[in-house]
LOMITOR-887070 format. One record per residue (C-alpha): residue number from 1; residue in one letter; x, y, z. Coordinates in pm, 1 decimal. Layout:
<pts>
<NUM 'a' <X Y Z>>
...
</pts>
This chain:
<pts>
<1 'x' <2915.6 -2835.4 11199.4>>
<2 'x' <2712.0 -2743.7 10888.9>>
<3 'x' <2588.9 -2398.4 11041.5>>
<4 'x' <2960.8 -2278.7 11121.3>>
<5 'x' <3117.7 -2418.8 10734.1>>
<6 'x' <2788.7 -2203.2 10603.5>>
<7 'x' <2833.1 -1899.6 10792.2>>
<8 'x' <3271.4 -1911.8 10723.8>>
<9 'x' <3157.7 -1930.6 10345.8>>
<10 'x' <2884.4 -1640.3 10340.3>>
<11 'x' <3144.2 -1391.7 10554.3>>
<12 'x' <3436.3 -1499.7 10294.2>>
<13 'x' <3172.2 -1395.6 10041.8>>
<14 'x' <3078.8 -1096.2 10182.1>>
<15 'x' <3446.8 -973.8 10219.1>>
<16 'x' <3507.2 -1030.4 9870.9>>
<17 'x' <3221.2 -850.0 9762.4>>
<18 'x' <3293.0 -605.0 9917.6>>
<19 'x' <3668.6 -572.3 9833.5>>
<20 'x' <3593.8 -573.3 9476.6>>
<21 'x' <3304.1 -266.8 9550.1>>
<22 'x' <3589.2 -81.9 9708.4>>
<23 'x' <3784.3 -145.6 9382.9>>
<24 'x' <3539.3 -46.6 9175.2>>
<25 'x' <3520.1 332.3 9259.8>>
<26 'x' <3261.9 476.1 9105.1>>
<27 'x' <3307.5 830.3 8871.6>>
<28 'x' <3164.8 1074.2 9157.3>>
<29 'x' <3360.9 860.4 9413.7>>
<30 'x' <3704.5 893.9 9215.7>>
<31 'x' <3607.1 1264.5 9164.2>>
<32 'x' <3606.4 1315.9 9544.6>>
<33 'x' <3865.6 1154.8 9609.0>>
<34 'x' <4134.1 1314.4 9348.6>>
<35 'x' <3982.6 1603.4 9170.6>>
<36 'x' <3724.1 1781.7 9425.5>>
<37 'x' <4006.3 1928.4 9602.0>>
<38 'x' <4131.9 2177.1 9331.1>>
<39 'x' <3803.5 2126.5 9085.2>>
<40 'x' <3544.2 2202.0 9395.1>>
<41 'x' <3229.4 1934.8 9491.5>>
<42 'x' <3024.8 2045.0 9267.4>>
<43 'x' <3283.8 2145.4 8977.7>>
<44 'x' <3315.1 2508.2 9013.5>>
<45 'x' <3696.7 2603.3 9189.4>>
<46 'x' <3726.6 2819.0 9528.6>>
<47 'x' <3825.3 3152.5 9328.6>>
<48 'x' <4163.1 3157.5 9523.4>>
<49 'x' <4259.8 2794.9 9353.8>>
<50 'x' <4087.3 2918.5 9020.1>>
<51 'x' <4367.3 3197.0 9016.0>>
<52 'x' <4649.7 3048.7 9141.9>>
<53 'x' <4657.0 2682.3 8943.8>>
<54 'x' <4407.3 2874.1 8658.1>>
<55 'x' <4118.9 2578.9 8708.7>>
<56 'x' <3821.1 2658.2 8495.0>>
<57 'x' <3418.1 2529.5 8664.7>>
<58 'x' <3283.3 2231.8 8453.4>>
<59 'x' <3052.5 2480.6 8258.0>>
<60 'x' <3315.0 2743.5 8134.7>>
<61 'x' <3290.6 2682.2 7728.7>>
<62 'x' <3634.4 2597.6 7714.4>>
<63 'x' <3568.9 2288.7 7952.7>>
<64 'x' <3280.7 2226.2 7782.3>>
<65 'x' <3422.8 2202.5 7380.5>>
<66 'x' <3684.8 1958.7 7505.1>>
<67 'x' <3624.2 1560.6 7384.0>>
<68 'x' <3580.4 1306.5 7603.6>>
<69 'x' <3936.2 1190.1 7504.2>>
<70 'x' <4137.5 1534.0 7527.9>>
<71 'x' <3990.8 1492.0 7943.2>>
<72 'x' <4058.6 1136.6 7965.2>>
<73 'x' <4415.4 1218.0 7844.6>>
<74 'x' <4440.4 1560.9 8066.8>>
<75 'x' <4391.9 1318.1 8362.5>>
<76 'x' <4628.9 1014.4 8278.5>>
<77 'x' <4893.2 1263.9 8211.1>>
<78 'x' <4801.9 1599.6 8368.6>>
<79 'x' <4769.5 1936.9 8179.5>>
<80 'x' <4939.9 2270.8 8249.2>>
<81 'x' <4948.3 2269.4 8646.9>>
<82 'x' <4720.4 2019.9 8703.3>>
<83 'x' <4952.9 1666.4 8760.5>>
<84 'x' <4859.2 1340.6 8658.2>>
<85 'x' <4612.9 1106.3 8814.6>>
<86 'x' <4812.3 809.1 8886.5>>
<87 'x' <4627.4 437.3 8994.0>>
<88 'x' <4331.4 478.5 8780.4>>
<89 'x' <4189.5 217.4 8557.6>>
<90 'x' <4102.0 314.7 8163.7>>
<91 'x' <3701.1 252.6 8349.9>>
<92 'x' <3777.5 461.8 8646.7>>
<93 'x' <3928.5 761.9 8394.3>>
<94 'x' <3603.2 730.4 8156.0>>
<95 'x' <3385.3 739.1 8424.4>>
<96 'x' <3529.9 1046.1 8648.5>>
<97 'x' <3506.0 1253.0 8299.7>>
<98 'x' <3166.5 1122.7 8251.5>>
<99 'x' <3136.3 1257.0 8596.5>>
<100 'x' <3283.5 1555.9 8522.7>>
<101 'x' <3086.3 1655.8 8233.6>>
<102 'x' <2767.9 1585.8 8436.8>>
<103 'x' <2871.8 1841.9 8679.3>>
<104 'x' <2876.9 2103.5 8409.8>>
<105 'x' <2572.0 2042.4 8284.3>>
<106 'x' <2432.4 2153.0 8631.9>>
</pts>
């Protein structure tokens, strides 16, 4: 009786641990998900997208001079063609532009 109360509790657990992982996306994983598409995997557009919507790679200077906050805010509310980002936490926004950034370094 003790075994199968022990083993209901440590599955329960491990569900909720892992709900709140899923939850907690991480900067490359909310890039993927929402950005990659028209920003490319490793932050530099297909040239066809680059045209058409007029996406810049991570590392063009005029990325690169924006703050932290102009991004953040470019994402919550969208910027020229690019729409808003809805469903993401303050964390999740600060950490995809971290993300972001990183890629133009590269």
């Amino acid at each position: 009786m003790m075994k199968s109360i022990r083993s209901k509790v440590v599955l329960a657990a491990a569900f909720a641990v892992a709900g709140a992982m899923c939850f907690a996306q991480s900067g490359e994983a909310v890039y993927k998900a929402h950005c990659q598409s028209c920003h490319g995997a490793t932050g530099v557009p297909n040239p066809g997208i680059a045209k058409i919507l007029g996406v810049k790679p991570a590392s063009d200077p005029s990325i690169k001079s924006l703050s932290e906050a102009q991004m953040a805010a470019a994402v919550k509310n969208g910027k020229g063609k690019m729409k808003p980002v809805a469903g993401l936490s303050d964390a999740q926004v600060k950490e995809v532009v971290a993300y972001f950034r990183e890629l133009g370094k590269k």
